[in-house]
C-alpha positions in Angstrom: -32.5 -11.4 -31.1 -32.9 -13.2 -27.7 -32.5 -16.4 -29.5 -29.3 -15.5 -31.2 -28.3 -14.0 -27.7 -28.7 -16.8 -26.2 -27.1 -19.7 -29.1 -24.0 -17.2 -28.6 -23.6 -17.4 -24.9 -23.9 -21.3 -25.0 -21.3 -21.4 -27.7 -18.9 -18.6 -25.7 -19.6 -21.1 -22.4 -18.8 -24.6 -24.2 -16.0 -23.0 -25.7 -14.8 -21.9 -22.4 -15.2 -25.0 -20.9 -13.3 -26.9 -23.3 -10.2 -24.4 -23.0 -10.5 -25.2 -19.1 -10.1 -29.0 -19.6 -7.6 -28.2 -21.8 -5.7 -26.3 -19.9 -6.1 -28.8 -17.2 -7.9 -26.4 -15.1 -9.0 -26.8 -11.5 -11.1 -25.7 -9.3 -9.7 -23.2 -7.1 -9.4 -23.4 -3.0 -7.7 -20.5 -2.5 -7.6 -16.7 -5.1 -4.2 -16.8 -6.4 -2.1 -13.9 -6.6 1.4 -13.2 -8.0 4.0 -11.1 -6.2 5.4 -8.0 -8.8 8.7 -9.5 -7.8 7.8 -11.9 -10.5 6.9 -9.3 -12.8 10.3 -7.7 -14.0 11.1 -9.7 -17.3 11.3 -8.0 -20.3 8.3 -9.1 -21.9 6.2 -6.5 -19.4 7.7 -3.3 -19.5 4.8 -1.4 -18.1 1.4 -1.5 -15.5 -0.5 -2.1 -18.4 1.7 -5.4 -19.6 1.9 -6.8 -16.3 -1.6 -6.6 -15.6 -3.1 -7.8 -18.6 -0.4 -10.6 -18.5 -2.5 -11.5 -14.8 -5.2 -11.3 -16.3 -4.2 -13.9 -19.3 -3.1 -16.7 -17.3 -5.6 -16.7 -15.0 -4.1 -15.3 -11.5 -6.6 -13.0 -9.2 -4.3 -10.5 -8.1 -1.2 -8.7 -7.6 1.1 -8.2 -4.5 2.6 -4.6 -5.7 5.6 -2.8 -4.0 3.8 0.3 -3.6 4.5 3.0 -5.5 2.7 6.3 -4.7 2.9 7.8 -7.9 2.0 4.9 -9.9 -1.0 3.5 -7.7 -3.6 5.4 -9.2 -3.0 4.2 -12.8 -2.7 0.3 -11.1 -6.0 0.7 -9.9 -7.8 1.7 -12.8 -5.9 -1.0 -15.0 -6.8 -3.6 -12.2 -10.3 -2.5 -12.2 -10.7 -3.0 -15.7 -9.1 -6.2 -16.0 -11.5 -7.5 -12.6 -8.4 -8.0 -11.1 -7.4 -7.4 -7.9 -4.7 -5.7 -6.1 -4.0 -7.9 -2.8 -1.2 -6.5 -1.2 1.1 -3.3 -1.1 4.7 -3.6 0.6 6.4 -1.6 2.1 9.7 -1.6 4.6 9.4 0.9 6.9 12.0 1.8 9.6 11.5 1.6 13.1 12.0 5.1 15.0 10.8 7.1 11.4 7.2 8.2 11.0 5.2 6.5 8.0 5.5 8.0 4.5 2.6 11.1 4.7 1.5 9.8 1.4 1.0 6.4 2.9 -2.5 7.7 4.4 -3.6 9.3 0.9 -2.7 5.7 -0.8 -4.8 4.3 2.0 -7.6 6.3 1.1 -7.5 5.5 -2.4 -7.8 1.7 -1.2 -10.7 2.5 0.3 -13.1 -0.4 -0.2 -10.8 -2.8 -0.7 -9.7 -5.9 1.4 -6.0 -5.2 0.3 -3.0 -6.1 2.8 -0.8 -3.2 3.7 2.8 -5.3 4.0 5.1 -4.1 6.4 8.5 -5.6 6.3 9.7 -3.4 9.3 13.7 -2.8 9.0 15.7 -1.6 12.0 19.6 0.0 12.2 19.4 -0.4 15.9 17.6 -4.0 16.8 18.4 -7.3 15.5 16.6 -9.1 14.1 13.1 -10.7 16.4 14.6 -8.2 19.0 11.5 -7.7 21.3 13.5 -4.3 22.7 12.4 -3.5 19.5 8.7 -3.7 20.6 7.5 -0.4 21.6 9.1 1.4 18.6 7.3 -1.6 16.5 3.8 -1.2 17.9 4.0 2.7 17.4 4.6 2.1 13.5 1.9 -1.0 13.3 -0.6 1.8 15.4 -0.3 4.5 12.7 -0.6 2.4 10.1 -3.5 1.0 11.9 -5.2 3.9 12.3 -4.6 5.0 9.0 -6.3 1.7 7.6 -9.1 2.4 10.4 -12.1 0.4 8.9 -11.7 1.7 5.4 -10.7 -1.8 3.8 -6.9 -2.5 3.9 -5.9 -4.2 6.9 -2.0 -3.9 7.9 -0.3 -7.5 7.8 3.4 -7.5 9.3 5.8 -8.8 7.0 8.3 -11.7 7.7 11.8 -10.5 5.3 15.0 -12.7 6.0 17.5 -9.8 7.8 14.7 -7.5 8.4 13.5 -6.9 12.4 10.0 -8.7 11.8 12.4 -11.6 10.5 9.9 -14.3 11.7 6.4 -15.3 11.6 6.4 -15.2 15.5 7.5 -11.7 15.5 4.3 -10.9 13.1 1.9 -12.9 15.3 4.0 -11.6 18.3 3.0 -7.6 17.5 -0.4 -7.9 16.0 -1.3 -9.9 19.0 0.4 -7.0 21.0 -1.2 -4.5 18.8 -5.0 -4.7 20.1 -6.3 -4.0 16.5 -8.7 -6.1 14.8 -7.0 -4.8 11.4 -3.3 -6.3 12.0 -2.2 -9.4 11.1 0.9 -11.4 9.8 1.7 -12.8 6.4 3.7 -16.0 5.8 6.2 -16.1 2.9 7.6 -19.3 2.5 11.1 -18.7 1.0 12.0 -16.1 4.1 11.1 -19.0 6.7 13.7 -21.2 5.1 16.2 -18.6 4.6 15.6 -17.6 8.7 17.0 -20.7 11.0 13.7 -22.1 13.2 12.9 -23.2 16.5 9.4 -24.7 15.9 7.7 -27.2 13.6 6.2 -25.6 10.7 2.6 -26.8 10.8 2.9 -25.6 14.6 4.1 -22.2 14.0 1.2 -22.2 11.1 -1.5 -23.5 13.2 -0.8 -20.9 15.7 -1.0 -17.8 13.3 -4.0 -18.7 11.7 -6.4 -16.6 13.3 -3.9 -13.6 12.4 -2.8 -14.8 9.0 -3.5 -12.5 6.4 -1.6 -13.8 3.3 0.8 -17.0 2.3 3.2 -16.7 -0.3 4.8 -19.5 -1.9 7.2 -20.5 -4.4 9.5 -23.2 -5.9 13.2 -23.6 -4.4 16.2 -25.2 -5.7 17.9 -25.8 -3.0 17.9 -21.9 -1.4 16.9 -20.0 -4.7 13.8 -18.8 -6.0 12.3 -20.7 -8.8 8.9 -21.5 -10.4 6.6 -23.3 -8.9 7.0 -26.7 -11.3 10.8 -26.5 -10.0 13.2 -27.2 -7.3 13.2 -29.8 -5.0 10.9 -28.9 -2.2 7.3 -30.4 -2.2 5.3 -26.9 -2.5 2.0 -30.0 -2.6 2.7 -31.0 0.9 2.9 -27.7 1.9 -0.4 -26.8 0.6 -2.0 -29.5 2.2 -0.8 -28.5 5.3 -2.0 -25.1 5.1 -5.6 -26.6 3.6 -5.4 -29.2 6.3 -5.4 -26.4 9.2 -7.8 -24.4 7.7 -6.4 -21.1 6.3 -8.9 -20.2 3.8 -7.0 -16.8 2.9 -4.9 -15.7 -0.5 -2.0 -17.6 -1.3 0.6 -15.5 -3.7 3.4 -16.5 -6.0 7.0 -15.1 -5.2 8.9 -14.7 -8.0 11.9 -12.4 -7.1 15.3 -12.9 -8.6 14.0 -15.4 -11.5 15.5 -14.2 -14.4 13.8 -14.4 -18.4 10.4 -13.9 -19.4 8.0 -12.9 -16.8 5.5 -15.0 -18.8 7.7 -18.4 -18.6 7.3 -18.1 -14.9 4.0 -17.0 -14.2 2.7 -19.7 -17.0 4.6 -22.6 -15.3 3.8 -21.5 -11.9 0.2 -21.5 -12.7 -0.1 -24.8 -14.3 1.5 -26.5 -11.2 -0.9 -24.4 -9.0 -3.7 -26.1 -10.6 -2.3 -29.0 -10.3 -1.4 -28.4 -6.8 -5.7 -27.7 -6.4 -6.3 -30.8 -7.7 -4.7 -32.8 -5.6 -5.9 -31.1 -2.1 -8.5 -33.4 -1.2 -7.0 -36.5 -2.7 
């Protein structure tokens, strides 16, 4: 029996190997998640399709709008699948007291490194408006003490028109914050829809030691599109974020894409291997 074991694990592993040059598989420097923004075709109508569908092609995790109904459900599918659930968002308003359910989601996460997203909106404050501040730190503080030292961390969340517009408003409050569980994410498509005032590998290199997630994509010009798309050199971006030496999640954006959610996610994939390939060349 231990013989037959063992002929049919060294098949399963050459077999597995050969699908991985096939594929054109690389080596990995970084887990790669996708956003659920690029998880609305209609080929995955439900948790369970978008999840397996992760699973498939190969992508560690999901960045999930959080949905406190659904969230128990995502975590058993994600748990099955060994796939993990990397980020919740969520767009709180300055001024308004966090959801009550947000702590029992929390607690649900508990044991998990997941990034609770806030893409904090304001009526009152423009945009980067530090008279925002105190309102802003009250929010990140809850949220904070919520995550406590359960798992999830909080990671402020840079949204084109929102108040925390910019990167420098994320590193700007979790500095400001005095918690060793907030952070900032960078999402690549919002810092070219935002008009800047430094150098991107400067404004990188000083978030690092607060950066908690980067999420990337193609772009045509100002839209959305796969990864294998557009005219912007998503390579050279990822060396730069290599080069300075982020060693955290990198996610796929996928909002607004339309078709097949598997098109995207395929495509995006194979260029991210690609992209992993070519790091250290």
């Amino acid at each position: 029996m231990k013989n037959v074991t063992r002929r049919g694990f060294l098949c399963a592993s050459a077999a597995a190997l050969a699908y991985s040059r096939a594929s054109g598989a690389a080596a990995s420097h970084f887990d790669f998640y996708a956003m659920d923004t690029g998880l609305r075709g209609p080929d995955v109508p439900t948790l369970k399709d978008k999840v397996a569908l992760l699973k498939e092609l190969g992508y560690w995790g999901i960045d999930y709008t959080l949905n406190y109904q659904q969230l128990p459900r995502l975590l058993e599918l994600l748990d099955t699948a060994n796939v993990r659930l990397a980020c919740v968002y969520l767009s709180p308003a300055l001024g308004e007291k966090p959801d009550p359910r947000l702590a029992e989601s929390i607690q649900l996460m508990k044991g998990r490194a997941v990034r609770v997203e806030l893409a904090i909106q304001s009526k009152r404050f423009k945009p980067s408006d530090r008279g925002g501040d105190e309102q802003g730190l009250e929010l990140i503080r809850r949220v904070s003490d919520m995550c406590a030292d359960l798992g999830p961390v909080v990671s402020i969340y840079p949204h084109a028109g929102a108040w925390t517009e910019r990167v420098q408003d994320g590193l700007r409050l979790a500095r400001a914050s005095g918690r060793k569980n907030v952070g900032t994410n960078f999402n690549l498509v919002h810092w070219s829809w935002v008009k800047q005032d430094e150098p991107l590998e400067a404004v990188l290199r000083q978030s690092l030691p607060s950066l908690k997630a980067v999420s990337i994509n193609g772009l045509d010009g100002s839209r959305i599109v796969a990864l294998d798309e557009g005219d912007y050199d998503v390579t050279a971006f990822m060396r730069t974020l290599y080069g300075i030496g982020y060693t955290g999640p990198v996610g796929f954006q996928g909002y607004g894409i339309a078709g097949p959610s598997r098109t995207t996610l395929e495509r995006s994939m194979r260029k991210w291997r690609d992209i992993q390939s070519r790091l250290d060349t």
